[in-house]
N, C-alpha and C positions, 0 to 999 in steps of 0.2 A: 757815678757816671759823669762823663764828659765830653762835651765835643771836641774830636782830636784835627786839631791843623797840620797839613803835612803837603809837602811839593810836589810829594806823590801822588796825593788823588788825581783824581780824574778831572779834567779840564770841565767848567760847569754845562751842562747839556742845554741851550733855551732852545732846541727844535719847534717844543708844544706849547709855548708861551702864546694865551691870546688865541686859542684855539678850540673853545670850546667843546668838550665831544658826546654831546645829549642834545637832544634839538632846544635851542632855545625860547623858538617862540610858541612852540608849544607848551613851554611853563610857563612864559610869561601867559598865554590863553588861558592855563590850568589857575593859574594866579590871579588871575582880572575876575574869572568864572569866582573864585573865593573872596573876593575883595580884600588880595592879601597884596600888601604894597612892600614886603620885604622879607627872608628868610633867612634864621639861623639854625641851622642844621645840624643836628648831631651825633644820629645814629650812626653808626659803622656802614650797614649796608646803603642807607641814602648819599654817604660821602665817598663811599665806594663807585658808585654808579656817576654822581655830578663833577668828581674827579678822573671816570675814564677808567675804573677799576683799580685805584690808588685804596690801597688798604697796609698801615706800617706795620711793619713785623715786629716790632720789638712788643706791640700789646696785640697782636693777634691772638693769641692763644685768652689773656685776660686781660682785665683793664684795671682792675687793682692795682694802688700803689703807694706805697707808705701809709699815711694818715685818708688819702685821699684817691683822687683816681684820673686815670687818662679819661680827658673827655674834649677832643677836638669841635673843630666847629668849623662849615663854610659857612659865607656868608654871601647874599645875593638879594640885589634891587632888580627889583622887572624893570625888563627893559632893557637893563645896562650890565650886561653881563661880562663885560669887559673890565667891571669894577670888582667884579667878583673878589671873594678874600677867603685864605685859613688861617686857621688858628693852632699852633701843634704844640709838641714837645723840641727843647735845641735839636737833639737828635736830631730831629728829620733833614735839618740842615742838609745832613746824608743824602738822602733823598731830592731835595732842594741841588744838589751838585749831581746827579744824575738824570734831571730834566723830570722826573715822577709830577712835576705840577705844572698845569697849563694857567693858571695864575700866578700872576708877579706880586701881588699884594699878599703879604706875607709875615704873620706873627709867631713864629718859633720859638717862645721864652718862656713857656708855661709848663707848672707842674702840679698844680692844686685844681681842681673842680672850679673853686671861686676866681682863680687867675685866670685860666681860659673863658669864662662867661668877660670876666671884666676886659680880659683882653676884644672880644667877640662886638662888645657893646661899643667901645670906644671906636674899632674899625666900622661901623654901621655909622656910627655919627660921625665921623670920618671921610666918610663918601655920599654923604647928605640925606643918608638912611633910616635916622633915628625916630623918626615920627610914622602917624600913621598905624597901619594893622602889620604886625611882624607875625610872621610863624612860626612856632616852635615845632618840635617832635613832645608833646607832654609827655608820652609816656619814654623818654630816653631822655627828659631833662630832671637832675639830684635838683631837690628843692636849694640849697644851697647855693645853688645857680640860677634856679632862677630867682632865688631872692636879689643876687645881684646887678640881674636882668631890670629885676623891676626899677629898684634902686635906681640904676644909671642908665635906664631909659624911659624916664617921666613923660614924654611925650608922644609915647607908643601904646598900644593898646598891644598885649600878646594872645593869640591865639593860637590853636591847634593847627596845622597845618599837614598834619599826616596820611591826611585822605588826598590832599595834592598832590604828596610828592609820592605817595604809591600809583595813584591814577600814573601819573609821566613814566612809570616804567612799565605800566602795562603794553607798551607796543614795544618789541624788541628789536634790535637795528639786524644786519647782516649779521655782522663781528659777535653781537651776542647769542643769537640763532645757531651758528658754528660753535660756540662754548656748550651752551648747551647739547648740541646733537653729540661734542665730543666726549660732554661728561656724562649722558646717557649711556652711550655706547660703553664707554669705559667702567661703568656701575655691572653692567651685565655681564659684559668680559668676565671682569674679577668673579660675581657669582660664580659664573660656568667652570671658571679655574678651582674654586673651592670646590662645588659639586663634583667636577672630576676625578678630587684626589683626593677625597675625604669619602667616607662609606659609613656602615654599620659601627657600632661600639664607640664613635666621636660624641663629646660633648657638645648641648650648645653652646657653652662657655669656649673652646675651642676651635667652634666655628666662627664665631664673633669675633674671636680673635685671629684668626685665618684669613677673614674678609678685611680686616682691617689692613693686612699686612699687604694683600693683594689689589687693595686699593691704591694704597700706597707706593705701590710698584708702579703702579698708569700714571702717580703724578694727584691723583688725588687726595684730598683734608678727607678723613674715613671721619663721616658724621653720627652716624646711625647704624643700627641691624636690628629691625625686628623680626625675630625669628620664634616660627614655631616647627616642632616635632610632632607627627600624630595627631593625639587630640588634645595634647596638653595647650591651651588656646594664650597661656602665661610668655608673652612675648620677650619677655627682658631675657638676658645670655644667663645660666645659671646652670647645676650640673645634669640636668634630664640627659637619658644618653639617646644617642640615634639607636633604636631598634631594625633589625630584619623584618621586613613589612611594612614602614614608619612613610608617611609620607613628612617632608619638608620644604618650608616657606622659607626661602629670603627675600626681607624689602627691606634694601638698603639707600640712606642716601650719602653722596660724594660730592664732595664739595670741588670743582677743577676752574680755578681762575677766579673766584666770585662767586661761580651759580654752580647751583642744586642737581646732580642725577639722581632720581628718585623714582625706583623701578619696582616689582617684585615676580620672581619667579618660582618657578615649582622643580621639584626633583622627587624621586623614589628612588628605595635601595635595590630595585631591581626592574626589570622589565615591568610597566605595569597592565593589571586587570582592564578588562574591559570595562567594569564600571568606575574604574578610576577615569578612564580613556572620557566615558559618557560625563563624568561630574568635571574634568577639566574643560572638557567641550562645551556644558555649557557657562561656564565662566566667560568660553572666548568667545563663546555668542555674544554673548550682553557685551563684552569690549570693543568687538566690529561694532555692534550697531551704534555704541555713544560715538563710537568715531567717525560712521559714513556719513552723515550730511554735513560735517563741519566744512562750514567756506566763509568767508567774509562776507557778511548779511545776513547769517542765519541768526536766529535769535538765541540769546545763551542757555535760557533754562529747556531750549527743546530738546539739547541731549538728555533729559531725563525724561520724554515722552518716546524718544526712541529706547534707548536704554530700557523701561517700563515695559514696551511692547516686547522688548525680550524676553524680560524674566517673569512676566505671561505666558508664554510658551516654555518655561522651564520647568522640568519637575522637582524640584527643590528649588521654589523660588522662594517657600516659606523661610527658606534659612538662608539666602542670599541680598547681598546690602551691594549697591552701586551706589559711586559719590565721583565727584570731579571738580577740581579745582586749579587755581592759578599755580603757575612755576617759574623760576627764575633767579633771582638772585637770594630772597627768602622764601620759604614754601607756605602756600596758601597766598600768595600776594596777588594781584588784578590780573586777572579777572575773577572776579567774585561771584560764583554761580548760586551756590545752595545756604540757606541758613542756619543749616542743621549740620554742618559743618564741625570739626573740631580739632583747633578753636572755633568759636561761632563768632559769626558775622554779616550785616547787612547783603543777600544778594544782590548788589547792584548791577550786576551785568543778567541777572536773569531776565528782564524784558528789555536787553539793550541788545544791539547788533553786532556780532565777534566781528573782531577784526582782521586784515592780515597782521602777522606779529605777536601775536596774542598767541601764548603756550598755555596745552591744558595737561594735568594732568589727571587720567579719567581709571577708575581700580575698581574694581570686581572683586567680593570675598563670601565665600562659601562658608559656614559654620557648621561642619559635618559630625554627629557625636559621635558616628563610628569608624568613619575613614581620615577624618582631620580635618584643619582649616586650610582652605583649597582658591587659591588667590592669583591675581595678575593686575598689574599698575601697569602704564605707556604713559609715553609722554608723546605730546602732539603737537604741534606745530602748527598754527592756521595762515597757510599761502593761498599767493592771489588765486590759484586758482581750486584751493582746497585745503588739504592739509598732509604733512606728512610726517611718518609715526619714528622716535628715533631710541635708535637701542633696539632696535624690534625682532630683536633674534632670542633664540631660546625658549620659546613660550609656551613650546609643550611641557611632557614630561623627561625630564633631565635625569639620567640615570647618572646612579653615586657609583664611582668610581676608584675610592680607597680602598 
C-alpha cells in the first residue's frame, strides 16, 4: 500500500481546523477532578467521539496488521486543546485532504504498535506534555506500547484514565441525540420488515441473516441478533426452525454513524392468545414504569424502585428480570445504573442525579417454559423536561407475515 499523489484529488478541506467538537472544558473539569495533566488515547470509540465521529475505514472492520496492528492515538493537554495531536497510518493522509481532522498537529507515518506509541510520546513532549500524570486507556493499550510509553516518557507517571474519558460522553450533544433516535428507529424498522416477510418453517439462522441485510438497507453496521424461537432460550442464530404457534424475540443492535440502536421486539406466527396478550402486557407494564419518572434530577438507581413496584403486581414476576443501562456510542457506557449488570460494573450513577442527555437503555424479559422468552428493550433519552422514548413503535405483538 501507498499513498498515491495525483492533481486530481480534492483540494485540502481545513473548514474544521481548531474546532474542537466535545466540550472542552468539561474534560479539562473531568481531568483536574482525576489529577490527570494529559491524555493519550487509543481506543477506536474515545477517538471516534474527541475527533467529531472520525473513525478510518480501511481498519474499521479490524486492526490487525502484518506482524503487528493499527493502533492510533490522540493526544491532549488540559487546558490547551488547540494543541491537540494524532497519530495514524500514511493513508489517512486521505482523509487529512478531506478535512476529517479538526487538528492540524499531525503524525501519519506509522505502521507498527511500537511506532505509533513512539510517535504519540514524542508529540506529548513536543508540546510541553511529557511530565506529570498522563492517561492511558489500559485496557486498549498492547504492552508493547506501553513499554515504549514508559521508556520515552520518564517523567510521566501513566495512569488509567478511562473512567474520564467515559464520564465526558455520558451527556450527549443535540447531533448525537439525532444519531441515536435515527439508529433506534432504524433497528426496529428492519425488525418489522423481517417479521413481515418471514413466517412459519424460517430458520433462526435465516433470520439473523435477514436482519442483517435489512439493517444494511437503512445504512446501518448490523452488530448483533439475539434471537429466540419459543422456548428454545439458546440466543445465538443456528438451525431451530420457526414453528406454527412459536412466539419470537429480536434484539438487535445497529451501529448508524458511531452509535448503538439497541432494541427488542416481539412477534407471533399468528394472531395471538389472550394470555400471550396478558404476558406481553405485563412486560410493557414494567417498561412504562422504569421509564415514567425519568427527568433530570431524579436519582438513577430509582428506576429500579419503580420498575420493582411493577413486577409486584405481576403474576409471573417470579420469572421476570428488569435491568437498565447506558447507551451510545458503546453499549453499557455512562450512565452506570446497576452492578449486576453484564458486563459488571461499579453503579456510579445509582445515587447520582440523571441528567439531561444522558440515554438509557431500560429491557424487560420474561423466561416463559411454556409459552417462550417474552421481551421488550427502549431506549430513552432524558430531556429538560423529561424524557423521550426512540424507536418506540412496534411493541406489541408483531404478526409473521411470510
Amino acid at each position: 500500500m501507498s499513498f498515491a499523489f495525483s492533481e486530481g484529488n480534492p483540494p485540502e478541506d481545513t473548514s474544521r481546523l481548531h474546532k474542537p467538537p466535545f466540550d472542552t472544558e468539561r474534560l479539562d473539569r473531568l481531568m483536574e477532578d482525576a489529577r490527570l495533566d494529559a491524555l493519550l488515547v487509543t481506543s477506536k470509540h474515545s477517538i471516534q467521539y474527541l475527533l467529531g465521529g472520525y473513525r478510518f475505514f480501511f481498519y474499521d472492520y479490524m486492526d490487525a496488521h502484518g506482524l503487528s496492528r493499527y493502533l492510533p492515538f490522540f493526544v491532549y493537554v488540559k487546558g490547551r486543546p488547540k494543541d491537540s495531536g494524532y497519530v495514524g497510518v500514511p493513508m489517512e493522509r486521505y482523509e487529512k485532504q478531506l478535512g476529517s481532522f479538526w487538528v492540524s498537529n499531525l503524525n501519519l507515518k506509522n505502521f507498527q504498535s511500537k511506532g505509533f506509541a513512539a510517535a504519540a510520546a514524542d508529540m506529548l513532549k513536543g508540546i510541553n506534555g511529557g511530565g506529570g500524570r498522563v492517561g492511558i486507556e489500559v485496557g486498549f493499550m498492547p504492552i508493547d506500547a506501553y513499554q515504549v510509553l514508559e521508556e520515552q516518557l520518564p517523567d510521566a507517571t501513566l495512569t488509567d484514565a478511562t473512567f474520564t474519558l467515559e464520564l465526558l460522553r455520558a451527556l450527549k450533544s443535540p447531533e448525537e441525540l439525532t444519531l441515536l433516535r435515527e439508529a433506534s428507529e432504524k433497528v426496529v424498522d428492519a425488525m418489522l420488515a423481517v417479521i413481515g416477510s418471514h413466517g412459519p418453517g424460517v430458520t433462526k439462522r435465516a433470520l439473523f441473516e435477514a436482519l442483517r441485510q435489512e439493517e444494511t438497507k437503512r445504512g446501518l453496521k448490523f452488530e448483533y441478533a439475539l434471537t429466540n424461537i419459543g422456548t428454545a432460550f439458546n440466543r445465538a442464530p443456528y438451525d431451530k426452525i420457526w414453528e406454527e404457534g412459536e412466539t419470537l424475540a429480536l434484539d438487535s443492535g445497529g451501529n448508524y454513524k458511531g452509535y448503538i440502536g439497541d432494541l427488542c421486539r416481539m412477534a407471533f406466527t399468528g394472531q395471538p392468545d389472550q394470555e400471550l396478550v396478558d404476558l406481553l402486557g405485563q412486560v410493557e407494564e414494567v417498561q412504562q414504569a422504569g421509564r415514567g419518572g425519568l427527568k433530570p434530577g431524579a436519582i438513577g438507581g430509582d428506576i429500579f424502585e419503580w420498575a420493582n413496584a411493577a413486577l409486584d403486581r405481576c403474576g409471573e414476576r417470579k420469572r421476570m428480570f428488569f435491568s437498565a443501562h447506558g447507551m451510545g456510542i458503546v453499549s453499557h457506557e455512562a450512565p452506570w445504573l446497576m452492578s449486576t449488570a453484564v458486563p459488571t460494573y461499579p453503579a456510579y450513577h445509582a445515587d447520582r442525579p440523571l441528567e439531561e442527555g444522558m440515554v438509557i437503555s431500560i429491557e424487560t424479559e420474561l423466561h416463559h417454559t411454556e409459552r417462550g422468552f417474552i421481551k421488550l428493550e427502549d431506549t430513552i433519552a432524558i430531556t429538560a423536561d423529561g424524557w423521550e422514548a426512540y424507536g418506540d413503535t412496534g411493541r406489541g405483538w408483531n404478526v409473521a407475515g411470510g
